[in-house]
Residue frames as a rotation matrix with the C-alpha (Angstrom) as fourth column:
UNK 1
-0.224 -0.967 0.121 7.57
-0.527 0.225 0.819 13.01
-0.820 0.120 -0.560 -13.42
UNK 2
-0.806 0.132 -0.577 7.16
-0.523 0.297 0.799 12.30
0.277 0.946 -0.170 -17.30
UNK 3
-0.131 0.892 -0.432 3.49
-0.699 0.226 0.678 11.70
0.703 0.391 0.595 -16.82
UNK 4
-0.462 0.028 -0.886 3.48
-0.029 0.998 0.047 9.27
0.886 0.048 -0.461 -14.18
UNK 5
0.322 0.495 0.807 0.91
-0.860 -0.203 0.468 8.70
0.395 -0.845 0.360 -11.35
UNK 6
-0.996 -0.088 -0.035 1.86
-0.015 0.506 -0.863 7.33
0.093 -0.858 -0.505 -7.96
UNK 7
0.155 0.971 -0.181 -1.52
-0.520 0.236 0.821 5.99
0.840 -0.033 0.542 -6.37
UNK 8
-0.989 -0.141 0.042 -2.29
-0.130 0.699 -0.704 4.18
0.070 -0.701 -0.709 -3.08
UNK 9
-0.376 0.836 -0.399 -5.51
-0.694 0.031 0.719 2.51
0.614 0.547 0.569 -2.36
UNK 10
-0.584 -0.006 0.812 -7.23
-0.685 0.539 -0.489 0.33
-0.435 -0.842 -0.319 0.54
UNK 11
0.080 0.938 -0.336 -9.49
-0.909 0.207 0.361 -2.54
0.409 0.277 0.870 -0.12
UNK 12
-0.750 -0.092 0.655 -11.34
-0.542 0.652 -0.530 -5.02
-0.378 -0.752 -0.539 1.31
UNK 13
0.154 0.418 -0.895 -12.54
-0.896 0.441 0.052 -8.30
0.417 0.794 0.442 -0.16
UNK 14
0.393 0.351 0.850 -12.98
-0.752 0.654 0.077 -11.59
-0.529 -0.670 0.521 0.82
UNK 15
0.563 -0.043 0.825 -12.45
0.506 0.808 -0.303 -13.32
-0.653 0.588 0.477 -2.44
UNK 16
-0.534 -0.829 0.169 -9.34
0.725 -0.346 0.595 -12.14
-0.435 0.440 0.786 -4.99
UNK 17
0.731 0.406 -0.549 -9.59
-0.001 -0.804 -0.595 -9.01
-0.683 0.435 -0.587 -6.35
UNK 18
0.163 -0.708 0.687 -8.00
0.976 0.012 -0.219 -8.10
0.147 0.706 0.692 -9.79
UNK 19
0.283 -0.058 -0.957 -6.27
0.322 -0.935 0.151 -4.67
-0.903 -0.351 -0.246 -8.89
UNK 20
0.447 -0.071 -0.892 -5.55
-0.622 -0.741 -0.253 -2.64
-0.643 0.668 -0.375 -12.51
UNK 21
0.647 0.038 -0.761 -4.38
-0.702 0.417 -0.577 -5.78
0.296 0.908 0.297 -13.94
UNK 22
-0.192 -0.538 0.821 -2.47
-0.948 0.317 -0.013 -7.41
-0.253 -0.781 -0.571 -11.46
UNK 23
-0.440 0.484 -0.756 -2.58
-0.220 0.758 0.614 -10.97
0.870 0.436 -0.228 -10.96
UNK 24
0.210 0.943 0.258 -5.09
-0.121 -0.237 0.964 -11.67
0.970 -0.234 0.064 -8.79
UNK 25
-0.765 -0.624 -0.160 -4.40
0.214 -0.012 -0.977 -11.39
0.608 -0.781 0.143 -4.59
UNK 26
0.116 0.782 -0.612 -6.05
0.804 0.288 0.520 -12.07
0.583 -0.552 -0.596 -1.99
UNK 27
-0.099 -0.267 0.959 -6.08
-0.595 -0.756 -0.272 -9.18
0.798 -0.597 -0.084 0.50
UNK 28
-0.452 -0.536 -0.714 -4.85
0.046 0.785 -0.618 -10.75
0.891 -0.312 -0.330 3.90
UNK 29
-0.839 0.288 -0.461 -7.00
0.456 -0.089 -0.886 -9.29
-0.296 -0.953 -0.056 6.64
UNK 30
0.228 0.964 0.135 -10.62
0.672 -0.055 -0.739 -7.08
-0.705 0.259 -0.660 6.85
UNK 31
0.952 0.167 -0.258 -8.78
-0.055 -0.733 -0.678 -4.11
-0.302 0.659 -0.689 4.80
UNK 32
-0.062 -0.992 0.112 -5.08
0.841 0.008 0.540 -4.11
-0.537 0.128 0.834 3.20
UNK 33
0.590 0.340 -0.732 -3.70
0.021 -0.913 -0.408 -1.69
-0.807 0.225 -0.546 0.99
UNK 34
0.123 -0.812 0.570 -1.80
0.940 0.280 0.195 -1.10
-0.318 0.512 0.798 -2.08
UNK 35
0.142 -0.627 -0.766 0.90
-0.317 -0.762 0.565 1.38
-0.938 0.163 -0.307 -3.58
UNK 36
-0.040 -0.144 0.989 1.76
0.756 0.643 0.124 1.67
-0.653 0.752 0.083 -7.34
UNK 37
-0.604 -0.566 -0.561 2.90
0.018 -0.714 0.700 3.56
-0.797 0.413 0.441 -10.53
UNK 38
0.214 0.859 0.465 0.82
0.417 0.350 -0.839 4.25
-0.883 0.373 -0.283 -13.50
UNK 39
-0.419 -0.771 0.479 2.89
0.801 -0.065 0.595 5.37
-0.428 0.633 0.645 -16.72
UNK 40
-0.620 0.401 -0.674 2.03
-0.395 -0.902 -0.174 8.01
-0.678 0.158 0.718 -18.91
UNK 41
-0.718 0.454 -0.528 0.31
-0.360 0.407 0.840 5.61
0.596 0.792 -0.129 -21.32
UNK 42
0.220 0.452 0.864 -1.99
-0.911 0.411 0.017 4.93
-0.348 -0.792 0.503 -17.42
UNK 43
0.245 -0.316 -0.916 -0.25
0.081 0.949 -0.306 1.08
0.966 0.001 0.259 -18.09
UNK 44
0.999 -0.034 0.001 0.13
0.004 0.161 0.987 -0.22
-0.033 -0.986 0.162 -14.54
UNK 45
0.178 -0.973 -0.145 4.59
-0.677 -0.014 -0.736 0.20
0.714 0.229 -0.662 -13.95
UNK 46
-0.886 -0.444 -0.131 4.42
-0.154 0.550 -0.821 -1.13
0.436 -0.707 -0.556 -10.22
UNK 47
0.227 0.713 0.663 2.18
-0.812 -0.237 0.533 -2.03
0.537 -0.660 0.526 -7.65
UNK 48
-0.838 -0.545 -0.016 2.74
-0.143 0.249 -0.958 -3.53
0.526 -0.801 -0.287 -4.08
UNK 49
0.443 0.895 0.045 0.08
-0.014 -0.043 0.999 -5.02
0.896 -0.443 -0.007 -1.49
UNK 50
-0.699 -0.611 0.370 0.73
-0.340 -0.171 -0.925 -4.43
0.629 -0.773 -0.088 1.77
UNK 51
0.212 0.877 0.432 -1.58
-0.923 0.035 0.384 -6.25
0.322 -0.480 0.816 5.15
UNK 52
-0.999 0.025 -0.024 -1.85
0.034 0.813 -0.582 -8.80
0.005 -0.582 -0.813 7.87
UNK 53
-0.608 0.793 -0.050 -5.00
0.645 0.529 0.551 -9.96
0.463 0.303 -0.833 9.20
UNK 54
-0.235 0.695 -0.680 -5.82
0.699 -0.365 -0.615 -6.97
-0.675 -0.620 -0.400 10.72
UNK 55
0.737 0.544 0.401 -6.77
0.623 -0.317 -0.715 -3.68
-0.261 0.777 -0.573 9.26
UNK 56
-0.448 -0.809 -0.381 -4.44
0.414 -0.566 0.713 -1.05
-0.792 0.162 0.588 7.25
UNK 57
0.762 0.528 0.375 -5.37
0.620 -0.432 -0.655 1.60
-0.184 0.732 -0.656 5.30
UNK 58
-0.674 -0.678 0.292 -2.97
0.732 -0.666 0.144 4.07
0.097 0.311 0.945 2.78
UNK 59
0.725 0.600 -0.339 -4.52
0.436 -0.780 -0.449 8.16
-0.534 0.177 -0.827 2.95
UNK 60
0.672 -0.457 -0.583 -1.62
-0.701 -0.646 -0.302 10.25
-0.239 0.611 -0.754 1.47
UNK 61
0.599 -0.615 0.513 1.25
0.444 0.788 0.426 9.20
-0.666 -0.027 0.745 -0.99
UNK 62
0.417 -0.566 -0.711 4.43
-0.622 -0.748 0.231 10.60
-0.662 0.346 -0.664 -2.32
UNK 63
0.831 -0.555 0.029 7.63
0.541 0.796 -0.272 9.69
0.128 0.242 0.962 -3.62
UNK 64
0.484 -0.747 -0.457 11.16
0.128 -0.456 0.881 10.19
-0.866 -0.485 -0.125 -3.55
UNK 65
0.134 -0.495 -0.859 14.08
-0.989 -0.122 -0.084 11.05
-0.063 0.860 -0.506 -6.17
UNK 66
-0.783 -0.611 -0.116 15.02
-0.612 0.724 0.318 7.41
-0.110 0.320 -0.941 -5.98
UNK 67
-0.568 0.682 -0.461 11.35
-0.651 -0.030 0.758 6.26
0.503 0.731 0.461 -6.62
UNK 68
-0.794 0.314 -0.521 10.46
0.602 0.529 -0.598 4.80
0.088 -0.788 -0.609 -3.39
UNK 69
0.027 0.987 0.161 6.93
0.417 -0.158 0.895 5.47
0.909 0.043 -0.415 -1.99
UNK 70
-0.970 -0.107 -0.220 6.45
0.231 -0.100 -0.968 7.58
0.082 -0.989 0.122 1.17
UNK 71
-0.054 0.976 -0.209 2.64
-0.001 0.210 0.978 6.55
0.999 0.053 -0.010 2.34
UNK 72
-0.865 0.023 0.502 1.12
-0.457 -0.450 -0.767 7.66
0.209 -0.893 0.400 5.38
UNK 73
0.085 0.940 -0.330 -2.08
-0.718 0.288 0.634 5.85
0.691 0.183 0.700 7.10
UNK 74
-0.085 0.195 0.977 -2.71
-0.987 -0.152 -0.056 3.62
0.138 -0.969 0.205 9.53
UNK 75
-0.216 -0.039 -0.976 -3.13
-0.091 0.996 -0.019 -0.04
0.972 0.084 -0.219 11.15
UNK 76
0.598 0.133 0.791 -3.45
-0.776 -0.153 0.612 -2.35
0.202 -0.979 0.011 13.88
UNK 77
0.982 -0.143 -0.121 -1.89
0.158 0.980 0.119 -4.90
0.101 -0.136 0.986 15.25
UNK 78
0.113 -0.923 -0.368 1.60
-0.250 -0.385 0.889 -5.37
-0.962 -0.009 -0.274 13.90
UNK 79
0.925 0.350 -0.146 2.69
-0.013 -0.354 -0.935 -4.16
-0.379 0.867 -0.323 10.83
UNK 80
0.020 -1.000 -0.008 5.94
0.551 0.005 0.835 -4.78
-0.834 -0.021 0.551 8.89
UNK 81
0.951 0.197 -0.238 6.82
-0.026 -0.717 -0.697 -2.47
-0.308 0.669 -0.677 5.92
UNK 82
0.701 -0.678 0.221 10.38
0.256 -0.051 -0.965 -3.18
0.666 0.733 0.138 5.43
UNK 83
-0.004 -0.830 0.558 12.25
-0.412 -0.508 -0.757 -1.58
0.911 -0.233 -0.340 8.50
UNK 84
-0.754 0.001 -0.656 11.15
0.265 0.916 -0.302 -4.25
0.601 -0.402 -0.691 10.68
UNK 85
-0.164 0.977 -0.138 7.41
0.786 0.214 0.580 -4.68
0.596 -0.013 -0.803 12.53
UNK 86
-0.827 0.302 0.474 5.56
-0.410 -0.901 -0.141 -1.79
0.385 -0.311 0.869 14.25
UNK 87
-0.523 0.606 -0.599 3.05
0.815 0.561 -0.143 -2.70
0.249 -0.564 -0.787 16.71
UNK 88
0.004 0.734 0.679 0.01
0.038 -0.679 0.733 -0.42
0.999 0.023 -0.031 17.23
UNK 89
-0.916 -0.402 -0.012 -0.02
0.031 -0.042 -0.999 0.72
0.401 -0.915 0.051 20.54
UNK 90
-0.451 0.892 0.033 -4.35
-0.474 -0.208 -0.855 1.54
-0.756 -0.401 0.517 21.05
UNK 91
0.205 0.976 0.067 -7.13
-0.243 0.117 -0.963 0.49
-0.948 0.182 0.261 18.43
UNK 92
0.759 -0.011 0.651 -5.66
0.651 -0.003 -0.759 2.06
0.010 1.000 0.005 15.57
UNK 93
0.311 -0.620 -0.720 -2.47
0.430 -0.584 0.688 3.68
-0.847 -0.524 0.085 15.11
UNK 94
0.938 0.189 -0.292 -0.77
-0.193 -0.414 -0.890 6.07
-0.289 0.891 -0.351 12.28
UNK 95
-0.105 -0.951 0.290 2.90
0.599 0.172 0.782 5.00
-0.794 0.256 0.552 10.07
UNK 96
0.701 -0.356 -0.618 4.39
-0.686 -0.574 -0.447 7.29
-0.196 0.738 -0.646 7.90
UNK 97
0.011 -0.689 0.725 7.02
0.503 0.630 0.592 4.55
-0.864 0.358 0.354 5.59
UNK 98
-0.029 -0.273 -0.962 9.22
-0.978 -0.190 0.084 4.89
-0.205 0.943 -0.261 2.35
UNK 99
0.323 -0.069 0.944 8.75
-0.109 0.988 0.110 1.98
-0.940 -0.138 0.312 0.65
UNK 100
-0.745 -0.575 -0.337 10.92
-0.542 0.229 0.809 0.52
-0.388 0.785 -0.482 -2.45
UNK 101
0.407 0.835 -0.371 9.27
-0.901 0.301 -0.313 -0.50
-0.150 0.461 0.875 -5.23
């Protein structure tokens, strides 16, 4: 869509990370993740962390016509994402979410 890359991305970091220019965030547990747009000029458009103190990781990511993310990938604990909290039922569990930039 006119050049633009969708992107998702775990990391894990003790101390702030700068994420494509962001301002700097802490990631809240041992792994979080983030979602985000990259124009056709690769200028950062959006980007979104996502994590509690446990772990969450992003593996695949779309999008929709209305420009929401739809990321697949996993967690424990509980996880909110917008449609209210998900709770992991074993170790690790998988969510499929649309999320609004």
């Amino acid at each position: 869509d006119n050049g633009k890359i969708n992107f998702a991305s775990t990391f894990k970091s003790a101390a702030l990370v700068d994420v494509l220019g962001m301002q700097a965030a802490s990631n809240a547990g041992s792994s979080d993740f983030l979602v985000g747009t990259l124009n056709a000029a690769n200028q950062l458009e959006h980007a979104c962390i996502h994590g509690t103190d446990a772990n969450e990781m992003a593996s695949v990511i779309g999008h929709t016509d209305d420009g929401a993310y739809i990321v697949v990938g996993s967690f424990q604990g509980t996880l909110d994402l917008g449609a209210g909290p998900m709770t992991s039922v074993g170790t690790s569990d998988l969510f499929l979410a649309k999320i609004r930039p």
